[in-house]
N, C-alpha and C positions, 0 to 999 in steps of 0.2 A: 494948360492943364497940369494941377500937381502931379509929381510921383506914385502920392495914396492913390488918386484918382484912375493914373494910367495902370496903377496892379489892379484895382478893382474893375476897370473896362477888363482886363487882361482873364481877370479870372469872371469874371463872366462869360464870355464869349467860350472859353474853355469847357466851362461849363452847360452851355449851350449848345457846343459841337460835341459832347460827349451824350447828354440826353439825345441831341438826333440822332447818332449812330446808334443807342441803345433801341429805338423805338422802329429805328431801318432795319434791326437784328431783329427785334420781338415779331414786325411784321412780316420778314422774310419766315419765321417760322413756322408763327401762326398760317400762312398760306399754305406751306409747304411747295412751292408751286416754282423752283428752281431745279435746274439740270447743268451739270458739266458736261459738254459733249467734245472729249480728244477725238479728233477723226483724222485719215490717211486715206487718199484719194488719187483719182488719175481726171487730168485735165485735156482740154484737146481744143485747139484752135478751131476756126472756123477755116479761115483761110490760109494756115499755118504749111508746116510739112505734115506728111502724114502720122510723123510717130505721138504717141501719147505722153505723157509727164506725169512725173508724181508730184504731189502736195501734201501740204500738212494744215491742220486748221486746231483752233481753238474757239470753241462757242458757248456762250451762256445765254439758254433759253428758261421763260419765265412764262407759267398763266394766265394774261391777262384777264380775261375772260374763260365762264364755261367751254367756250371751241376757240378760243385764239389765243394763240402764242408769241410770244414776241421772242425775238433772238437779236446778238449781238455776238459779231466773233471777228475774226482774225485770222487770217491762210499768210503761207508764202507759196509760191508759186514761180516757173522760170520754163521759158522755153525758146529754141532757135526757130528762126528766121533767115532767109537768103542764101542756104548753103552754108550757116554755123557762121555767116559774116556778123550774124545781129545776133545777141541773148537778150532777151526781156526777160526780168524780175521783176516781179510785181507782189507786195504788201498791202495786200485790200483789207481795208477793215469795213464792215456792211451792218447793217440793221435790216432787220425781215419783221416782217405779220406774217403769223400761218394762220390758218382756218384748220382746225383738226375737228372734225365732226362725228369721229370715232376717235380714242383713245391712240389708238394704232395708225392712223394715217394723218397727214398732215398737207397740205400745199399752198403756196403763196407767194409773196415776192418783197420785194424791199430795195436799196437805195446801198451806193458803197461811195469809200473815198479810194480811191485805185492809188497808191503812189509807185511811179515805175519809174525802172532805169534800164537805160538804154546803150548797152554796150559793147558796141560794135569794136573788133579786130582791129589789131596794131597796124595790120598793112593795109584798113581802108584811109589811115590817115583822117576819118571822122572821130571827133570827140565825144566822148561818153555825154550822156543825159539825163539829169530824173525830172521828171514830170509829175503832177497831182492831176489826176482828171477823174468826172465822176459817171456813174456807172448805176443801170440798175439792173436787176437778177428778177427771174422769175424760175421757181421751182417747187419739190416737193420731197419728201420722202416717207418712212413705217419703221416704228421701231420693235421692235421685237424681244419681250420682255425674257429677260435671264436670271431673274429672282426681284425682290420686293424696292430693292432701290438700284437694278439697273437694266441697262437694255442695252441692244443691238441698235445701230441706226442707220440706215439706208439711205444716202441720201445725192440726188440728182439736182443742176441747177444749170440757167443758162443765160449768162452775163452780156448786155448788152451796153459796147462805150462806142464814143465818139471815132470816125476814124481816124489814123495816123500819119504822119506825114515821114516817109522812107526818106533818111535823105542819104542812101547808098545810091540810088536811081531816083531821081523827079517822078516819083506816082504815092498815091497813096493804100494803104492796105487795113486791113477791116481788122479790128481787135479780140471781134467776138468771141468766147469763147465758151465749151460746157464742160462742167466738172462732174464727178461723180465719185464718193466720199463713204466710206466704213469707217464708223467710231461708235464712242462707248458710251451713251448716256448714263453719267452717274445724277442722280437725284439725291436732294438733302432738303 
């Protein structure tokens, strides 16, 4: 392949990735049917210790349909285990369907990729870990409008993973855990 040949592949394809982002922008508009949702939440093991934890999330929900919505987001999240021998961090990024049949309420569930690390204290002589394992959610929440493009969002959910393997003690221990999240639906 000549030189001419390889700028004209070049500017094509340029061209071709510019028209599709043009036409991925025209129709994000024409739908109108996008949300930024910051949220800050409290998390809580299933079989953890008793205290709560805070989190942080970022979500981008979209209309797919008249009552379903699709979401895509992103938390960090961290909490002890064994007496403050173990922290778990976990970076789950998820994908959800909701079913919203009124404007204001929604509920559904969806599927995550969990990445976690596992890092247990200098004096257990165990070595840290991150792990990828997946994960699904089932929940819901109601947003609660505060003018024409934002809202209040409420939102409750309860993660179901594989369980885990302790290896401070030979047993295994359950991951589940439920969250529950205030943020801000911005819409554009």
């Amino acid at each position: 392949m000549s030189q001419q040949e390889k700028n004209t592949l070049l500017r094509r394809l340029v061209a071709g990735a510019v028209a599709l982002i043009l036409l991925l922008l025209v129709g994000i508009s024409v739908s109108q049917a996008g949300e930024i949702v910051p949220a800050v939440g409290m998390t809580k093991s299933v079989n953890g210790d008793d205290n709560a934890n805070f989190f942080g999330s970022l979500s981008f929900r979209s209309q797919l349909l008249p009552m379903i919505k699709s979401e895509i987001g992103v938390a960090y999240r961290q909490e002890s285990r064994f007496n403050e021998q173990l922290k778990i961090r976990q970076w789950p990024v998820t994908a959800s369907l909701y079913l919203n049949p009124i404007p204001m309420l929604y509920a559904g569930g969806g599927v995550g990729w969990y990445n976690t690390t596992f890092d247990y204290k200098d004096n257990t002589l165990v070595q840290d870990e991150t792990k990828q394992e997946f994960g699904v959610h089932l929940g819901g929440g109601f947003q609660v409008p505060i003018g024409p493009a934002a809202a209040m969002d409420l939102n409750g959910r309860y993660v179901m993973l594989r369980d885990q393997e302790n290896r401070l003690i030979p047993e295994k221990f359950n991951p589940d855990f439920w969250t529950t999240s205030l943020g801000l639906a911005i819409k554009f």
